[in-house]
C-alpha positions in Angstrom: 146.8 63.5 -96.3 146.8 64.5 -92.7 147.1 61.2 -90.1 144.9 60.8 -87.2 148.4 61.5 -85.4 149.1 64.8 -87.1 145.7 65.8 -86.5 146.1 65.3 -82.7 149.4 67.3 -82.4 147.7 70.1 -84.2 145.0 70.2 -82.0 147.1 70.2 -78.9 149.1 72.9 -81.1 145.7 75.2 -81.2 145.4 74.4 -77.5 148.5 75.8 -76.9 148.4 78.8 -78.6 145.3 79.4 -76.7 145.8 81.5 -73.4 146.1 79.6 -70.1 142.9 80.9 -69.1 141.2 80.0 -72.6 143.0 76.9 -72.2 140.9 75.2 -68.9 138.4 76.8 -69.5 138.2 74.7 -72.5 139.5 71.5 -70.6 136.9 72.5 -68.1 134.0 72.0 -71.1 134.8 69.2 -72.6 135.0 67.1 -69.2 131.7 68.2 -68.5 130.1 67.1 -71.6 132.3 64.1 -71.5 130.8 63.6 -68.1 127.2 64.1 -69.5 127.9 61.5 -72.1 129.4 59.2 -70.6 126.8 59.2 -68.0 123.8 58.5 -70.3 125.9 56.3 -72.1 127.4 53.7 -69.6 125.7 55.0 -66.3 126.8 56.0 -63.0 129.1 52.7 -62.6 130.5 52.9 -65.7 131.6 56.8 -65.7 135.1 56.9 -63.8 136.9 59.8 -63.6 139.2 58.2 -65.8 136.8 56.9 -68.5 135.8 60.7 -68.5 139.2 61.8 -69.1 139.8 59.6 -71.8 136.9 60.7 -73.5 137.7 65.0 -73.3 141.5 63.9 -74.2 142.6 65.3 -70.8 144.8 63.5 -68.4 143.5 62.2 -65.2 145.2 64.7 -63.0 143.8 67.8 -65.4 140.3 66.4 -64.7 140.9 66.1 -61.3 142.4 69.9 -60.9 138.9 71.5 -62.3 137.0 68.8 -60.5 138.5 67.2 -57.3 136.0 64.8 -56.9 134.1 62.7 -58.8 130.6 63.8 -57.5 131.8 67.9 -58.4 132.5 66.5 -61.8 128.9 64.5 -62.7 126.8 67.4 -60.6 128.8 70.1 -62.2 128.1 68.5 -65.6 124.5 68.1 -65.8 123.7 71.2 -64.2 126.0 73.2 -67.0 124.1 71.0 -69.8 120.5 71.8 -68.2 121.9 75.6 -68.6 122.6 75.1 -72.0 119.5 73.6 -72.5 117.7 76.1 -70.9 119.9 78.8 -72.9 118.6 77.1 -76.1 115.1 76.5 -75.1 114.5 80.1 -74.7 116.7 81.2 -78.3 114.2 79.0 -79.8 111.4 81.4 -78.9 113.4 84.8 -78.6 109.9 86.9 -79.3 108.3 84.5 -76.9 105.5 81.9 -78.1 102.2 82.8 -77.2 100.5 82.3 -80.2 102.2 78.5 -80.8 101.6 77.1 -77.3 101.9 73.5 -79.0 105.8 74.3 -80.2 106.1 75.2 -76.6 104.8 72.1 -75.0 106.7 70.1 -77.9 110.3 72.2 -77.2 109.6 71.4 -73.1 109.3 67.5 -73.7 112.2 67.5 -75.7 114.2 68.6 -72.9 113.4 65.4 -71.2 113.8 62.9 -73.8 117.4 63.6 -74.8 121.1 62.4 -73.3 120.7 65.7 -70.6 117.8 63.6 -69.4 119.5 60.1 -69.5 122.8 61.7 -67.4 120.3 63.0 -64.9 118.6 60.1 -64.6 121.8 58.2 -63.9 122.6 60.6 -61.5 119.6 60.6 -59.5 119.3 56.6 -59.3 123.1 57.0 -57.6 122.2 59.9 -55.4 119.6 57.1 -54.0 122.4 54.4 -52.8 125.3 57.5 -52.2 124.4 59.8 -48.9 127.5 62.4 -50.2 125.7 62.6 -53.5 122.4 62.9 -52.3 122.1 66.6 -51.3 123.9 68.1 -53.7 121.9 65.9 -56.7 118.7 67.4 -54.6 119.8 70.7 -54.7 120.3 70.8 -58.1 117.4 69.1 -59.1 115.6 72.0 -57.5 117.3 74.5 -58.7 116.9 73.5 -62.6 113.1 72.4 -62.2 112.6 76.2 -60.6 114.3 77.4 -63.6 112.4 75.1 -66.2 109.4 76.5 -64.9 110.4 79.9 -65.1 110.9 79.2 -68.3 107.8 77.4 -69.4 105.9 80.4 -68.1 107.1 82.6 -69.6 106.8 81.1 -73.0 103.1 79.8 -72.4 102.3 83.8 -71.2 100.9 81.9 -68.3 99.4 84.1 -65.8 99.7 82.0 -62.5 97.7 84.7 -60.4 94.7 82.4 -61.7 93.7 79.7 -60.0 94.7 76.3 -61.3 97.5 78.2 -63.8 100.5 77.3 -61.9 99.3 73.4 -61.7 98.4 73.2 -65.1 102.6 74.1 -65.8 103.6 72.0 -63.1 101.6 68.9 -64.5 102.7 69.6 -68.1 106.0 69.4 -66.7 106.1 66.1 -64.2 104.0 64.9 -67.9 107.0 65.9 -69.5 109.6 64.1 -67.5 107.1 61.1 -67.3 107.6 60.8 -71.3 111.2 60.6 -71.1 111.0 58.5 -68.2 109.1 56.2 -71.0 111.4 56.7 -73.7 114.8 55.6 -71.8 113.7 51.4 -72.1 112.3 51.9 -76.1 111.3 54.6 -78.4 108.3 56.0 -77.5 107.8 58.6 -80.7 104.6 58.3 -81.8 102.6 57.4 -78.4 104.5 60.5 -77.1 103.0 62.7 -80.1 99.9 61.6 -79.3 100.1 62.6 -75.5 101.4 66.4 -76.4 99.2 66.7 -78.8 96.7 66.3 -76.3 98.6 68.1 -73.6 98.4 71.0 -75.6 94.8 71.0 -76.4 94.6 70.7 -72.1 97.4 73.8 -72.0 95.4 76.0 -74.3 92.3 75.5 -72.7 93.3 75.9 -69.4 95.6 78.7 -70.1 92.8 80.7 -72.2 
């Protein structure tokens, strides 16, 4: 029977065999969703570079060569998991979702009720006390909310030329992060089925 020990060394075995360029890009993934998790798990103050570290099974100084700082490392993280997300949010509908609108609105809460969500969070309550952070946790914030509703459009088959279209996405959306806003303190399942339930009756009817 293989050791926790022996399993190591051959895992650092595979690494090696990997080229240098496979190799950090690898290391490069795993700190980020390290980062991620250890950012929903233990919050801003509790995610060092070093905690992160531990947590990919990189050294300190290999975190630190992708990532000199620790604001590139947690703003680089959550903005590769929100493209992930994203990534996955549209394979879930590759023929688009027009006639299931309600799957839609249930796949866009989701996004805001999972560990993504809880890292961001984290993030965004540090950007408010930590001016170097603050733009750059703006920035991003932007750039992924432009590309969520992209996204949402194009699965509802939203026609935004109509009046009132592009708020009715834009509110199922700030609904959307409102729920997972709700869900961080307790679990909020069954109110939250309730309120897409009826958030998709709204998006249907509006959305025609």
């Amino acid at each position: 029977m293989r050791t926790t020990a022996d399993r190591a060394r051959g895992s650092r075995a595979d690494r090696d065999r990997l080229p240098k360029q496979d190799r950090s890009r690898a290391t490069r993934q795993r700190l980020l969703e390290a980062a991620v998790a250890c950012l929903a798990e233990h919050g801003w103050a509790g995610s060092t570079v070093a905690v992160v570290a531990e947590r990919a099974g990189v050294s300190r100084g290999a975190a630190q060569h992708h990532f000199p700082t620790r604001e590139d490392l947690f703003t680089a993280a959550v903005e590769y998991v929100a493209e992930e997300r994203s990534t996955a949010l549209r394979e879930l509908f590759p023929e688009g979702a027009e006639g299931d609108r309600r799957a839609v609105v249930t796949a866009l809460v989701d996004l805001y009720t999972g560990p993504l969500f809880r890292a961001a969070l984290q993030l965004w309550v540090a950007a408010s006390n930590e001016e170097q952070l603050r733009g750059r946790v703006t920035e991003l914030e932007a750039r992924v909310g432009r590309e969520t509703h992209r996204i949402a459009v194009d699965l509802l088959g939203a026609d935004e030329s109509r009046p009132g279209v592009r708020e009715t996405v834009q509110g199922l959306l700030d609904m959307a992060r409102g729920l997972g806003l709700a869900n961080v303190l307790t679990d909020d399942t069954a109110r939250r089925e309730r309120v897409v339930a009826q958030w998709a009756d709204l998006v249907e009817a509006s959305l025609g």
